[in-house]
mmJSON file of the N, C-alpha and C atoms, coordinates in Angstrom:
{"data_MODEL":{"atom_site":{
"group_PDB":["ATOM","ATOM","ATOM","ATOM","ATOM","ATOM","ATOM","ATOM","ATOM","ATOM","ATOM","ATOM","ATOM","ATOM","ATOM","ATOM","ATOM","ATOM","ATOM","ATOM","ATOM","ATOM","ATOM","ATOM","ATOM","ATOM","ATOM","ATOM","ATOM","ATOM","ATOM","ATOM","ATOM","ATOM","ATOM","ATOM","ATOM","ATOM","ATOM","ATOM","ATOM","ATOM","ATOM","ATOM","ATOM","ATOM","ATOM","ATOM","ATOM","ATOM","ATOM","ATOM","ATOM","ATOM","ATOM","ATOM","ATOM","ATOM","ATOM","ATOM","ATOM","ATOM","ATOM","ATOM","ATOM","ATOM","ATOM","ATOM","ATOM","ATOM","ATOM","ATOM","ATOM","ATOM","ATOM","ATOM","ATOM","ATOM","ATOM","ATOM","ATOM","ATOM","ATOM","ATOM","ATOM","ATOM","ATOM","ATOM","ATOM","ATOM","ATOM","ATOM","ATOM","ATOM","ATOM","ATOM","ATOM","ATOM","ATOM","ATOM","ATOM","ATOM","ATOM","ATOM","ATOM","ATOM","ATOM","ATOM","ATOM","ATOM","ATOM","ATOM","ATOM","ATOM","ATOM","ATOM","ATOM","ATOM","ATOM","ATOM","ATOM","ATOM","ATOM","ATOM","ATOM","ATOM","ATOM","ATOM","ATOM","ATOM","ATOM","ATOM","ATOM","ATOM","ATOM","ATOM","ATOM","ATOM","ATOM","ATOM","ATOM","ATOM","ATOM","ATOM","ATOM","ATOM","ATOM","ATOM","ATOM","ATOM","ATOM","ATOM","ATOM","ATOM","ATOM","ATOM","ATOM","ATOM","ATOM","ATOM","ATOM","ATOM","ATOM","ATOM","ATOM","ATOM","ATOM","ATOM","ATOM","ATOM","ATOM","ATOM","ATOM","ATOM","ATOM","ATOM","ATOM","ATOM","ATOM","ATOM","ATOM","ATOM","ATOM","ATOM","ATOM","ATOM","ATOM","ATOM","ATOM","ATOM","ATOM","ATOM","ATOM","ATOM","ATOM","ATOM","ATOM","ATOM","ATOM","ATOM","ATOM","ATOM","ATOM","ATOM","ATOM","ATOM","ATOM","ATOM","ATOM","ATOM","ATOM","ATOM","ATOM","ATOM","ATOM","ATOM","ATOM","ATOM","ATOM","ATOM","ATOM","ATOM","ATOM","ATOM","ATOM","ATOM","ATOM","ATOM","ATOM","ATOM","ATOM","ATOM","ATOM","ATOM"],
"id":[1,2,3,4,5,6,7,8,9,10,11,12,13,14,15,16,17,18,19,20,21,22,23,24,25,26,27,28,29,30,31,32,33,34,35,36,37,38,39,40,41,42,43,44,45,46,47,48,49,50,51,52,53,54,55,56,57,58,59,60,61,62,63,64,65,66,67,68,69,70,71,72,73,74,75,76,77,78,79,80,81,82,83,84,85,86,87,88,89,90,91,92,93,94,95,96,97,98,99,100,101,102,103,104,105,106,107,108,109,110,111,112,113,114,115,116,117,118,119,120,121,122,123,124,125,126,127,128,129,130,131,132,133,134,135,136,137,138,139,140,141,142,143,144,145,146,147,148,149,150,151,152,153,154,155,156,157,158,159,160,161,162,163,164,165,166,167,168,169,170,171,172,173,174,175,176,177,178,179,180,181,182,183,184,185,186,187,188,189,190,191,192,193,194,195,196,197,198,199,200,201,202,203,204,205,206,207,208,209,210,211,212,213,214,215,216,217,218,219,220,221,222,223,224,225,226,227,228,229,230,231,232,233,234],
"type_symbol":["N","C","C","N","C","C","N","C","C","N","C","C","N","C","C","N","C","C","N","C","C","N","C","C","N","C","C","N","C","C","N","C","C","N","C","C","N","C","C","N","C","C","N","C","C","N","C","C","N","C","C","N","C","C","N","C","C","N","C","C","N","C","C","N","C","C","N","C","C","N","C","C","N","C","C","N","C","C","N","C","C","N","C","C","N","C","C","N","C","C","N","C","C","N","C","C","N","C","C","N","C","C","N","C","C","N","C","C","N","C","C","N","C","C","N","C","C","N","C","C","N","C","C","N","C","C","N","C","C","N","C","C","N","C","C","N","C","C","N","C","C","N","C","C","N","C","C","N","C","C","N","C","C","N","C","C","N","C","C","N","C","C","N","C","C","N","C","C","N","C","C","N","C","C","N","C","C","N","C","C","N","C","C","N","C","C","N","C","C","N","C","C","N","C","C","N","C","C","N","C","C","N","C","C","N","C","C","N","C","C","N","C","C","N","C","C","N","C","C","N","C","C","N","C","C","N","C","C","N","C","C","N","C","C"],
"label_atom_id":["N","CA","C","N","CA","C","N","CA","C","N","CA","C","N","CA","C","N","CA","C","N","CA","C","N","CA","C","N","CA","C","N","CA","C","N","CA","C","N","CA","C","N","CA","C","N","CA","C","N","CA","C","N","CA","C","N","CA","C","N","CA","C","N","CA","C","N","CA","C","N","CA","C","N","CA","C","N","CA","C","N","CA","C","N","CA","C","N","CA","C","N","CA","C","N","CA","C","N","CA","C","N","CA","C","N","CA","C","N","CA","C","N","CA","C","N","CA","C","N","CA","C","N","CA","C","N","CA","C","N","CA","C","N","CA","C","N","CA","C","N","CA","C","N","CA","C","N","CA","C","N","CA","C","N","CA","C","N","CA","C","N","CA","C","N","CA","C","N","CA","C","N","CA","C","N","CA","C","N","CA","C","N","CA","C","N","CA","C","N","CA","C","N","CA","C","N","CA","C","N","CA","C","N","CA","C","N","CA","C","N","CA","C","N","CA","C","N","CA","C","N","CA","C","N","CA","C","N","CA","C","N","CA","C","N","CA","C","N","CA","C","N","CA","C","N","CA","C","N","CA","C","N","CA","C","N","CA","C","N","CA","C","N","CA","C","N","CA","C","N","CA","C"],
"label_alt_id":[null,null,null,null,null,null,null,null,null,null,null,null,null,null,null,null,null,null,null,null,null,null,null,null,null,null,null,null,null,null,null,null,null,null,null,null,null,null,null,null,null,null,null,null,null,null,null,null,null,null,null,null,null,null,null,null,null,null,null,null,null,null,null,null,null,null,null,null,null,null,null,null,null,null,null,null,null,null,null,null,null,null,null,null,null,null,null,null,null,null,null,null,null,null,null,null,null,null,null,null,null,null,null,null,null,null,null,null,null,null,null,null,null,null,null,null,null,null,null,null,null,null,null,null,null,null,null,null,null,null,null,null,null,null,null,null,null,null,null,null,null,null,null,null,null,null,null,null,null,null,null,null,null,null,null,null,null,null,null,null,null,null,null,null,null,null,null,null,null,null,null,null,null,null,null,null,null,null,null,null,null,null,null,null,null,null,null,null,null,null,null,null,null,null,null,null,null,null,null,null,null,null,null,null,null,null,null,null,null,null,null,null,null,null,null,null,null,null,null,null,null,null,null,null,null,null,null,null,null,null,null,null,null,null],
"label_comp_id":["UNK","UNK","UNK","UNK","UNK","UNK","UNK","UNK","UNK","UNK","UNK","UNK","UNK","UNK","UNK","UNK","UNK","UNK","UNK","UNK","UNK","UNK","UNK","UNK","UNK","UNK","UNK","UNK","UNK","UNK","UNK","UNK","UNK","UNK","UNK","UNK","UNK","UNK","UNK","UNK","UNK","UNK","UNK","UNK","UNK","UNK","UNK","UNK","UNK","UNK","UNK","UNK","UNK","UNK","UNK","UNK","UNK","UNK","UNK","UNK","UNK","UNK","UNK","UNK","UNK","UNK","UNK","UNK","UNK","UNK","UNK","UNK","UNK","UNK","UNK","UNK","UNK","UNK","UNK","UNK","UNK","UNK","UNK","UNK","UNK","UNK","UNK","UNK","UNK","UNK","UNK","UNK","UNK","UNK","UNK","UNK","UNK","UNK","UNK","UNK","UNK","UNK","UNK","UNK","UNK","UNK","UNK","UNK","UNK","UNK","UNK","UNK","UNK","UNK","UNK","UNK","UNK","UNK","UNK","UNK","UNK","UNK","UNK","UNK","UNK","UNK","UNK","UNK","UNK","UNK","UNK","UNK","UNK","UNK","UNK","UNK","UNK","UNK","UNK","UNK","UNK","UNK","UNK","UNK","UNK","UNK","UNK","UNK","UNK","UNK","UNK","UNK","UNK","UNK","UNK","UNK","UNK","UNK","UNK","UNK","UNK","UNK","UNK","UNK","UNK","UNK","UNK","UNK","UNK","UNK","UNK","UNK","UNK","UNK","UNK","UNK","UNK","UNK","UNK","UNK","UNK","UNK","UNK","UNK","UNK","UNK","UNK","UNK","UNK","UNK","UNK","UNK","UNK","UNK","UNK","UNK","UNK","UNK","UNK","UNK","UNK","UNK","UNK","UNK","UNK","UNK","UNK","UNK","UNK","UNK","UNK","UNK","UNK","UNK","UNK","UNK","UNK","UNK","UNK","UNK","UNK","UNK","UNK","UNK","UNK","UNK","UNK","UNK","UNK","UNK","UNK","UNK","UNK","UNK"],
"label_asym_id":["A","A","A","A","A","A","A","A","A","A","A","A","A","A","A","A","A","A","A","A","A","A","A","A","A","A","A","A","A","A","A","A","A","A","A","A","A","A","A","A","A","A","A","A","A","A","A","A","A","A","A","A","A","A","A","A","A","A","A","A","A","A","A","A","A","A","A","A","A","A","A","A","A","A","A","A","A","A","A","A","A","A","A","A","A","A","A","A","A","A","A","A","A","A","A","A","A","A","A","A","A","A","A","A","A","A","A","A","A","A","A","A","A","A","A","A","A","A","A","A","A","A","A","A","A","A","A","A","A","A","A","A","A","A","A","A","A","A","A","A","A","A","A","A","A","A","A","A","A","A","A","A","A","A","A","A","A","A","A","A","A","A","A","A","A","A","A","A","A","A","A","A","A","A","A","A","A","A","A","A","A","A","A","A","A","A","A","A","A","A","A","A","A","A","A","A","A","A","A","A","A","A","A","A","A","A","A","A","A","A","A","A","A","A","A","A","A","A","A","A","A","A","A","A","A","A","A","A","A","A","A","A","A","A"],
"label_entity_id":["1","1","1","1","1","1","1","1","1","1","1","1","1","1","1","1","1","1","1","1","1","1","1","1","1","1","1","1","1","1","1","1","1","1","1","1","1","1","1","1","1","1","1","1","1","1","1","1","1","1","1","1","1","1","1","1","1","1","1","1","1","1","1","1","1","1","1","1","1","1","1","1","1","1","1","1","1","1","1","1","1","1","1","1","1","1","1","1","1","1","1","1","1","1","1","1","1","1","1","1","1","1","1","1","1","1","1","1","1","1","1","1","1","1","1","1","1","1","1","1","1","1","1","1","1","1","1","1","1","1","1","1","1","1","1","1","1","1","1","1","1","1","1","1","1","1","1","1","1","1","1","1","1","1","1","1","1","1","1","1","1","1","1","1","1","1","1","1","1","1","1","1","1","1","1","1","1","1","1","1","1","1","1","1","1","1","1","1","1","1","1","1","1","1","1","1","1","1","1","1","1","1","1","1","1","1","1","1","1","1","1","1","1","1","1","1","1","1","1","1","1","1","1","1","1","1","1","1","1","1","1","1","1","1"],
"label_seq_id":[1,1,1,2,2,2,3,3,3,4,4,4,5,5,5,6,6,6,7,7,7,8,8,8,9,9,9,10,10,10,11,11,11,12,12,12,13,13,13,14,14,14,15,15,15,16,16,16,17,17,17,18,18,18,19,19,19,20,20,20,21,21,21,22,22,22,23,23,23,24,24,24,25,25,25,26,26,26,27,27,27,28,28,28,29,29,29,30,30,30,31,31,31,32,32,32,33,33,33,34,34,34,35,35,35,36,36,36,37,37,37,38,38,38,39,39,39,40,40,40,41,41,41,42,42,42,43,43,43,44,44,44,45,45,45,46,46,46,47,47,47,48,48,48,49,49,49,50,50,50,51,51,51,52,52,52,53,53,53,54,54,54,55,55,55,56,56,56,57,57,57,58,58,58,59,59,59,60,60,60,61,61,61,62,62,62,63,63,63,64,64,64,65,65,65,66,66,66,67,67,67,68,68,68,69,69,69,70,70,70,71,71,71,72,72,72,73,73,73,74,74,74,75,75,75,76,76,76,77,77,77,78,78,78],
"pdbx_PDB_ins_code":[null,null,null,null,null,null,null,null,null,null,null,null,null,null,null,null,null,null,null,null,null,null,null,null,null,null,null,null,null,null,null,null,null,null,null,null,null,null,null,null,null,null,null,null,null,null,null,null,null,null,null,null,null,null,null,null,null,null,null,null,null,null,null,null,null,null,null,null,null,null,null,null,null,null,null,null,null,null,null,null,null,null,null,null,null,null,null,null,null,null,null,null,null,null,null,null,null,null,null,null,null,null,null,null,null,null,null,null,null,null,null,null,null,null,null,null,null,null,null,null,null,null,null,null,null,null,null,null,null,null,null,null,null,null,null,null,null,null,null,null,null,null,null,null,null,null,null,null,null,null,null,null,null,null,null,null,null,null,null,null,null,null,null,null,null,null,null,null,null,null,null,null,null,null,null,null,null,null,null,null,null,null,null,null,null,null,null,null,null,null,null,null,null,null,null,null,null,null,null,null,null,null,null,null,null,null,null,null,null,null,null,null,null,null,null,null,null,null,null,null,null,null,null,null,null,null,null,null,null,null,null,null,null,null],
"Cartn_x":[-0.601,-0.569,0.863,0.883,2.317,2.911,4.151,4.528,4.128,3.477,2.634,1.78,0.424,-0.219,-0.234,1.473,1.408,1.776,2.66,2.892,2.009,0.817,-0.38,-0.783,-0.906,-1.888,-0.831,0.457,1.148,1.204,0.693,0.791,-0.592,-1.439,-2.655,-2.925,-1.84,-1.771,-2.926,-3.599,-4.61,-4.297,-5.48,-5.634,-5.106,-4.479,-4.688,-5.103,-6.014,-6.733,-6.313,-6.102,-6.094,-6.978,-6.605,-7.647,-9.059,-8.311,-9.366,-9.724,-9.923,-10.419,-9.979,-8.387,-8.371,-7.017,-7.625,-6.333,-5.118,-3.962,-2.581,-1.806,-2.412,-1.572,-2.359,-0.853,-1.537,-0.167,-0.182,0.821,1.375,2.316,3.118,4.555,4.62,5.556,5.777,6.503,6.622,8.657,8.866,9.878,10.083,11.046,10.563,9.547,9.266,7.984,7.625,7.612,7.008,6.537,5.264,4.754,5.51,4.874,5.985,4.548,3.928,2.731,3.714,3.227,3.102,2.027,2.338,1.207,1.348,0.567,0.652,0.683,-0.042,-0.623,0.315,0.608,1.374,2.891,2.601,4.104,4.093,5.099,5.072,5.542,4.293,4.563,5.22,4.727,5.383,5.696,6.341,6.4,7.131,6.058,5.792,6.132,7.16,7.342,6.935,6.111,4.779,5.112,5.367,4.957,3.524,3.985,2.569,1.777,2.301,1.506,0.88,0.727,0.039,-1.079,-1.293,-2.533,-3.652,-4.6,-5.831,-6.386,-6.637,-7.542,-7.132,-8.066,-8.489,-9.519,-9.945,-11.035,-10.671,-11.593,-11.312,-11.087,-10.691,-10.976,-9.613,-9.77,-8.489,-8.014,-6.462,-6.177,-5.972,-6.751,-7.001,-6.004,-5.287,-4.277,-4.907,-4.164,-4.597,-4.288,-3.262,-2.915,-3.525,-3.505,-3.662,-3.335,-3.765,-3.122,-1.584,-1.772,-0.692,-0.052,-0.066,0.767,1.747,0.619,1.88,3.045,2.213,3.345,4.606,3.931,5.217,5.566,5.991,6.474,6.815,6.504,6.816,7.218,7.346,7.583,8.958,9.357,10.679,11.535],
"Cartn_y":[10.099,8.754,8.493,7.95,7.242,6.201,6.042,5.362,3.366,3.504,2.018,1.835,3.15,3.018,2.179,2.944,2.332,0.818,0.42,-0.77,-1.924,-1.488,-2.415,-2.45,-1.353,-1.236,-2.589,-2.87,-3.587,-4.889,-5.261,-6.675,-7.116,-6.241,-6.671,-7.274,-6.976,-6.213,-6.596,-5.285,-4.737,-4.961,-5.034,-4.682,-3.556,-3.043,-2.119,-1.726,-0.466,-0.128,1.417,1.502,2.732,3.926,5.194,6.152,5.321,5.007,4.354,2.889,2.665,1.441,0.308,0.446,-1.333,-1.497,-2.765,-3.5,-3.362,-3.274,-2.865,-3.884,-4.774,-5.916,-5.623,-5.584,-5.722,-5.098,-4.292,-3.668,-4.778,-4.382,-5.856,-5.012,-4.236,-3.208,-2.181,-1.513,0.191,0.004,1.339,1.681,2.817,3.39,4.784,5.906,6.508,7.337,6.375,5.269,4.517,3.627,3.181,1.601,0.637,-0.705,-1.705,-2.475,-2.515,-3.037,-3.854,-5.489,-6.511,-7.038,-7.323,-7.338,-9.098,-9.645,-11.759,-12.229,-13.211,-13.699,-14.773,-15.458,-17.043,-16.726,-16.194,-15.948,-13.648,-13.787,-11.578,-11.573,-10.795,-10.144,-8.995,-8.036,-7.015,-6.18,-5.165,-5.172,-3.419,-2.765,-1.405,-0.625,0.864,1.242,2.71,2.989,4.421,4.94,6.337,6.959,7.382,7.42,6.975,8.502,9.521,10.419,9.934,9.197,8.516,7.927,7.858,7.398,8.264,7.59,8.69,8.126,7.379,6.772,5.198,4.573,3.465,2.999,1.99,1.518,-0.246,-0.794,-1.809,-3.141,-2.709,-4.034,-3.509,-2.69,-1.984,-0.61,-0.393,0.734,1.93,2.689,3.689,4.448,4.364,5.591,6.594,7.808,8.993,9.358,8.443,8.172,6.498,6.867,5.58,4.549,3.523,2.422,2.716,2.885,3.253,4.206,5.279,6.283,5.654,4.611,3.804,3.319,2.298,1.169,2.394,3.5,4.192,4.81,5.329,5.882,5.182,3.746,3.2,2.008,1.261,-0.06,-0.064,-1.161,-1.309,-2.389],
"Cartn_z":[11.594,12.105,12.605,13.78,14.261,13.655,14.243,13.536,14.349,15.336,15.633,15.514,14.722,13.858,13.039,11.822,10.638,10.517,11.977,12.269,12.186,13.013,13.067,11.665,10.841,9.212,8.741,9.06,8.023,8.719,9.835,10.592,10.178,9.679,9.418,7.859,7.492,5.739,5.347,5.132,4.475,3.181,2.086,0.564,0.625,-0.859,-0.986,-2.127,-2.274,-3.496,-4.044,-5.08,-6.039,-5.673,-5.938,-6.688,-7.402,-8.234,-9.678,-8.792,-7.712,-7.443,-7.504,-7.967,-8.568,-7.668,-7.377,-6.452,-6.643,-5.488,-5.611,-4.98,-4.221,-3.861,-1.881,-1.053,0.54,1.008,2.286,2.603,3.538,3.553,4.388,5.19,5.242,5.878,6.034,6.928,6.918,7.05,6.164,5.576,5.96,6.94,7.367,7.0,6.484,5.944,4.27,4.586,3.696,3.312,2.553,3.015,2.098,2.245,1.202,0.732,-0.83,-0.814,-1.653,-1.451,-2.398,-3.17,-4.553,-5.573,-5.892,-5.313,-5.591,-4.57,-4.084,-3.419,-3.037,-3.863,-3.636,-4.16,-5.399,-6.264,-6.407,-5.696,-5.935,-7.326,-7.694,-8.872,-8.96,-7.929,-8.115,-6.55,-6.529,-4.993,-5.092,-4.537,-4.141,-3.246,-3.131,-2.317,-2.361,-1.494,-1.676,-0.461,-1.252,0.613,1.046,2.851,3.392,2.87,2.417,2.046,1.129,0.145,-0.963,-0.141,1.167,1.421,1.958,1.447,1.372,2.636,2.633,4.17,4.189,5.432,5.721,6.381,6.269,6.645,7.635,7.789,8.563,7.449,6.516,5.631,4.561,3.883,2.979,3.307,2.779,2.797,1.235,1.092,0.36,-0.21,-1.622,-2.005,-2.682,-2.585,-3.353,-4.809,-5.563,-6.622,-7.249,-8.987,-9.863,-9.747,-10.277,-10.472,-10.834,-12.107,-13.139,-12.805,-12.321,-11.048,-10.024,-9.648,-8.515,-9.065,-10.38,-11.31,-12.122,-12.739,-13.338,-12.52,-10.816,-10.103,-8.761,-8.663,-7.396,-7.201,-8.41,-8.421,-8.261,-7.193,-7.117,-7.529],
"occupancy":[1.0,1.0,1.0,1.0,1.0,1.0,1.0,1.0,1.0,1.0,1.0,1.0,1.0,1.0,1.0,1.0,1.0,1.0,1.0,1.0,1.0,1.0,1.0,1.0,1.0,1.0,1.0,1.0,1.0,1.0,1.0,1.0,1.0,1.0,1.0,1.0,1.0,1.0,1.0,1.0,1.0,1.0,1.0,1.0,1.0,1.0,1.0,1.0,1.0,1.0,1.0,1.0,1.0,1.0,1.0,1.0,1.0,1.0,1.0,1.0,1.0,1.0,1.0,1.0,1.0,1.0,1.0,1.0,1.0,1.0,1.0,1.0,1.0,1.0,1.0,1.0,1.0,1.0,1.0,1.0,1.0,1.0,1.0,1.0,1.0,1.0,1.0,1.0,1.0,1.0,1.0,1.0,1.0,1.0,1.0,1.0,1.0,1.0,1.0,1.0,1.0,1.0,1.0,1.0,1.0,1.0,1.0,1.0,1.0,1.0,1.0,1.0,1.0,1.0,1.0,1.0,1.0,1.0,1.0,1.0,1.0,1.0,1.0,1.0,1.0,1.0,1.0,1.0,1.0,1.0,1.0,1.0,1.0,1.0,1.0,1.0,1.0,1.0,1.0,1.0,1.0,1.0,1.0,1.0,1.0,1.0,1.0,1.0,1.0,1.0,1.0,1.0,1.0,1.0,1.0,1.0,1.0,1.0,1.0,1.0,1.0,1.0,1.0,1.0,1.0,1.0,1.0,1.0,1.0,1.0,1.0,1.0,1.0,1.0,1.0,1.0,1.0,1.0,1.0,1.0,1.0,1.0,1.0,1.0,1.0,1.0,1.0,1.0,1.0,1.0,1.0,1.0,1.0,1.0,1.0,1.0,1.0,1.0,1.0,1.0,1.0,1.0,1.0,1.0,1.0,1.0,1.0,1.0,1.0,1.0,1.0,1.0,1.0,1.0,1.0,1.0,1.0,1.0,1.0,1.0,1.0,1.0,1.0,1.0,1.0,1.0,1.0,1.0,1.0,1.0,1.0,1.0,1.0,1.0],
"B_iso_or_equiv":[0.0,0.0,0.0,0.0,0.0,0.0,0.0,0.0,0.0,0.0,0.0,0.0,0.0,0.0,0.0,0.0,0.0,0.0,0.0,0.0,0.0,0.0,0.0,0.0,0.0,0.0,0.0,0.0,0.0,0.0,0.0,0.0,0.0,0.0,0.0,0.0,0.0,0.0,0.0,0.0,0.0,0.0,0.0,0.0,0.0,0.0,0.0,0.0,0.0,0.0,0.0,0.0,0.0,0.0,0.0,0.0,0.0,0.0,0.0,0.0,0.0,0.0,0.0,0.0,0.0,0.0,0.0,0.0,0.0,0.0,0.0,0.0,0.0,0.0,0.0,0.0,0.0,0.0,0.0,0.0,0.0,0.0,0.0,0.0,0.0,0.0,0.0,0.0,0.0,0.0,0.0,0.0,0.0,0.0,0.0,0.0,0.0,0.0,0.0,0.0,0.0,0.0,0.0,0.0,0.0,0.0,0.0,0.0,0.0,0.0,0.0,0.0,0.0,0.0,0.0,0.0,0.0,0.0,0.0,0.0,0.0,0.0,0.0,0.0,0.0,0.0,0.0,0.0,0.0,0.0,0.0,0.0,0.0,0.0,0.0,0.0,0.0,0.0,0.0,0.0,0.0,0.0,0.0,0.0,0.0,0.0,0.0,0.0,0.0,0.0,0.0,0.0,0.0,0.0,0.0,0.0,0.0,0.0,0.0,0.0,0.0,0.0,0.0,0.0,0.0,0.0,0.0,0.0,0.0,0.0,0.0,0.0,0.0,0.0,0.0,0.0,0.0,0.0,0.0,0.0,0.0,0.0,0.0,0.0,0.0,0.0,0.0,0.0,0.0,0.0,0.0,0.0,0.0,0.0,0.0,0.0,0.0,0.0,0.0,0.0,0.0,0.0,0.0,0.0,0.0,0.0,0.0,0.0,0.0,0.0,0.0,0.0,0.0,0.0,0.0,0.0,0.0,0.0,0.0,0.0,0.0,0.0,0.0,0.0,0.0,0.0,0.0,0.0,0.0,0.0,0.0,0.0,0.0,0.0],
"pdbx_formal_charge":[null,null,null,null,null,null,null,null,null,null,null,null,null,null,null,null,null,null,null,null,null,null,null,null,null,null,null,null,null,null,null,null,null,null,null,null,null,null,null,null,null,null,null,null,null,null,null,null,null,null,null,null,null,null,null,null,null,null,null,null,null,null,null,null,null,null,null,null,null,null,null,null,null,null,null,null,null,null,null,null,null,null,null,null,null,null,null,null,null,null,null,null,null,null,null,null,null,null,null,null,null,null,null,null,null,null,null,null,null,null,null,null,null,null,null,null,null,null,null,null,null,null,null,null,null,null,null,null,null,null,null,null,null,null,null,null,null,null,null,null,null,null,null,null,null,null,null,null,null,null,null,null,null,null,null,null,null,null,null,null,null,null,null,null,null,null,null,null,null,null,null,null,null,null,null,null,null,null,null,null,null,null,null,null,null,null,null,null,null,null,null,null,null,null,null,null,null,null,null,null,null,null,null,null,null,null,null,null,null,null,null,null,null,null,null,null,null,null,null,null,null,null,null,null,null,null,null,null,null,null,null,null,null,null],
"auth_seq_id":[1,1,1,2,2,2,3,3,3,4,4,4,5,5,5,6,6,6,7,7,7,8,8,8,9,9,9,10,10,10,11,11,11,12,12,12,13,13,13,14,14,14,15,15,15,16,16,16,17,17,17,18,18,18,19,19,19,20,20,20,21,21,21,22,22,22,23,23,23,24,24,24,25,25,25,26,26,26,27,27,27,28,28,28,29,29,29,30,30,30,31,31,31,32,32,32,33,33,33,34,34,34,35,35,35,36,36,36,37,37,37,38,38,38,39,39,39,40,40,40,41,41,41,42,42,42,43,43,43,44,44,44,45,45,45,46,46,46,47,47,47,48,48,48,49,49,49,50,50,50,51,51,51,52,52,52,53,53,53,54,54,54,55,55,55,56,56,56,57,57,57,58,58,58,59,59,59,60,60,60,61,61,61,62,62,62,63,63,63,64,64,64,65,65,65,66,66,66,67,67,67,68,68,68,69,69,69,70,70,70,71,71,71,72,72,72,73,73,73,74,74,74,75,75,75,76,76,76,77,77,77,78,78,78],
"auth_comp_id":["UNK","UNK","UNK","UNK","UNK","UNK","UNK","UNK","UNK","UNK","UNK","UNK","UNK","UNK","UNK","UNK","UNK","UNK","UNK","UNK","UNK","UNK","UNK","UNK","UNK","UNK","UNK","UNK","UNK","UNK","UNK","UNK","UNK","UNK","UNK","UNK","UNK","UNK","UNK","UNK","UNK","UNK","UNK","UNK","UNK","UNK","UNK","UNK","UNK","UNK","UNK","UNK","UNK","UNK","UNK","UNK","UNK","UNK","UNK","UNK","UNK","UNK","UNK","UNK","UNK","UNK","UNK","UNK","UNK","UNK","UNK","UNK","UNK","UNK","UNK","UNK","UNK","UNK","UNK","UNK","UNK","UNK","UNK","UNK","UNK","UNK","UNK","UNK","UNK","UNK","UNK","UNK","UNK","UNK","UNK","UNK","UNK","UNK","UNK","UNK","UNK","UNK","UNK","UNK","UNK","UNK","UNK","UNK","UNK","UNK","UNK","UNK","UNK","UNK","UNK","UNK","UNK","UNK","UNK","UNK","UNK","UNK","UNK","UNK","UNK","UNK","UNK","UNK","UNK","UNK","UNK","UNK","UNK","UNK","UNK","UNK","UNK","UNK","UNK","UNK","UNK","UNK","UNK","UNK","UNK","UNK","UNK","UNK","UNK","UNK","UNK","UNK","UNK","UNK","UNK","UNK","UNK","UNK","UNK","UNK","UNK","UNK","UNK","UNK","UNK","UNK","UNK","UNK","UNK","UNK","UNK","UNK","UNK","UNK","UNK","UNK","UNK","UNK","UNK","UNK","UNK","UNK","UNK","UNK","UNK","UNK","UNK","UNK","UNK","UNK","UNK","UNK","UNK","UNK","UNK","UNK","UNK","UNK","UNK","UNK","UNK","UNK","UNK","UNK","UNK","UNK","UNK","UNK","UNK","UNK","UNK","UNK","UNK","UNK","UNK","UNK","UNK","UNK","UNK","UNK","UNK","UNK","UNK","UNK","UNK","UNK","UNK","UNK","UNK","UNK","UNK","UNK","UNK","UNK"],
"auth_asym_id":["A","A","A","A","A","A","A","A","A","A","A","A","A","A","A","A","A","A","A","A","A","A","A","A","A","A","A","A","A","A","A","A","A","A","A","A","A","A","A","A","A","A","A","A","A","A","A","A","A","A","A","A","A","A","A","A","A","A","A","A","A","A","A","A","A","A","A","A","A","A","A","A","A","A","A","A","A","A","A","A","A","A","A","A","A","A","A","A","A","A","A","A","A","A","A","A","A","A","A","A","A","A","A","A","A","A","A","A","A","A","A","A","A","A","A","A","A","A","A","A","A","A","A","A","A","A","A","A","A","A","A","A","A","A","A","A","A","A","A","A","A","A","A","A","A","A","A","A","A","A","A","A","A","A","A","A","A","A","A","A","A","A","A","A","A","A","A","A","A","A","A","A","A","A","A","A","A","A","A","A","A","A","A","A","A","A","A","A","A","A","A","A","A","A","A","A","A","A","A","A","A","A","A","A","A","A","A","A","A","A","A","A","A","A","A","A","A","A","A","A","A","A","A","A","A","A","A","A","A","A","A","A","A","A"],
"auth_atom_id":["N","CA","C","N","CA","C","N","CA","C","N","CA","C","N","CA","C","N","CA","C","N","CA","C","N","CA","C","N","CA","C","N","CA","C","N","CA","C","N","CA","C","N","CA","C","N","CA","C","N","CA","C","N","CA","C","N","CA","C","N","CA","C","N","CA","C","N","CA","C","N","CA","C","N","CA","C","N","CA","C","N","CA","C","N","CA","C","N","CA","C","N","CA","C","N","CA","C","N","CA","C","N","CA","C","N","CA","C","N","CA","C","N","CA","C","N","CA","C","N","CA","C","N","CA","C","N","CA","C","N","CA","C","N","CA","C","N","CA","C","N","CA","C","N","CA","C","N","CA","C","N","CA","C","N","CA","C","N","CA","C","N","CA","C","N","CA","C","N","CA","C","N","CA","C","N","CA","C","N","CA","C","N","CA","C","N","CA","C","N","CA","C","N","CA","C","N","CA","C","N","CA","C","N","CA","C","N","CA","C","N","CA","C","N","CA","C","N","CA","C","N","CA","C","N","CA","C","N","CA","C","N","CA","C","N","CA","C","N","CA","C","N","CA","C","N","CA","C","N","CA","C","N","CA","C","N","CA","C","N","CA","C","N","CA","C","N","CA","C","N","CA","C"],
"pdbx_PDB_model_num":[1,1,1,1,1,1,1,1,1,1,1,1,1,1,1,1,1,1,1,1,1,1,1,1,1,1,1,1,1,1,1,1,1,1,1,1,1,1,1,1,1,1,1,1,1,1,1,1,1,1,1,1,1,1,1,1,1,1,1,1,1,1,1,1,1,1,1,1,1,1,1,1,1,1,1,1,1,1,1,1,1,1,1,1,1,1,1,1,1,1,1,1,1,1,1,1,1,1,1,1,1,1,1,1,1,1,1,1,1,1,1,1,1,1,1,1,1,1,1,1,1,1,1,1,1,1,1,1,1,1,1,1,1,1,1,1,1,1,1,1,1,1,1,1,1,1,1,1,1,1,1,1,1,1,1,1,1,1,1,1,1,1,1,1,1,1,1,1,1,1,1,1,1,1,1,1,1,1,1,1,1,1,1,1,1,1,1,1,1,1,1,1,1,1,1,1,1,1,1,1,1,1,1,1,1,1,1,1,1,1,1,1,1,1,1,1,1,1,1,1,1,1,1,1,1,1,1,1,1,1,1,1,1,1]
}}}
């Protein structure tokens, strides 16, 4: 994927969801080879920096990682 690909995935900010299915917050930026997911809606709870290899796919509605919940939180939280 290019990099105005990943541009659009983050103007759109998509959900994003886990391996294990469970919500990770919404990507809201690209960071040179990396996304920026925020976790809170009104107030950030937490706020994520993954590389885009951590993503498994996408779809028209969310974007897909290839790692855990808890994979992300003990290895990506910033």
């Amino acid at each position: 994927m290019n990099s105005l690909e990943w541009d659009k995935l983050a103007e759109s900010r998509k959900a994003v969801k886990s391996s294990d299915d469970k919500d990770c917050g919404n990507l809201v930026a690209v960071y040179g080879d990396k996304i920026v997911i925020i976790e809170g809606y009104i107030v950030k709870s937490h706020e994520f920096i993954v590389p885009n290899s951590k993503v498994d796919h996408f779809d028209e509605k969310d974007v897909y990682l290839n790692i855990s919940r808890d994979d992300m939180i003990s290895n990506f939280d910033f």
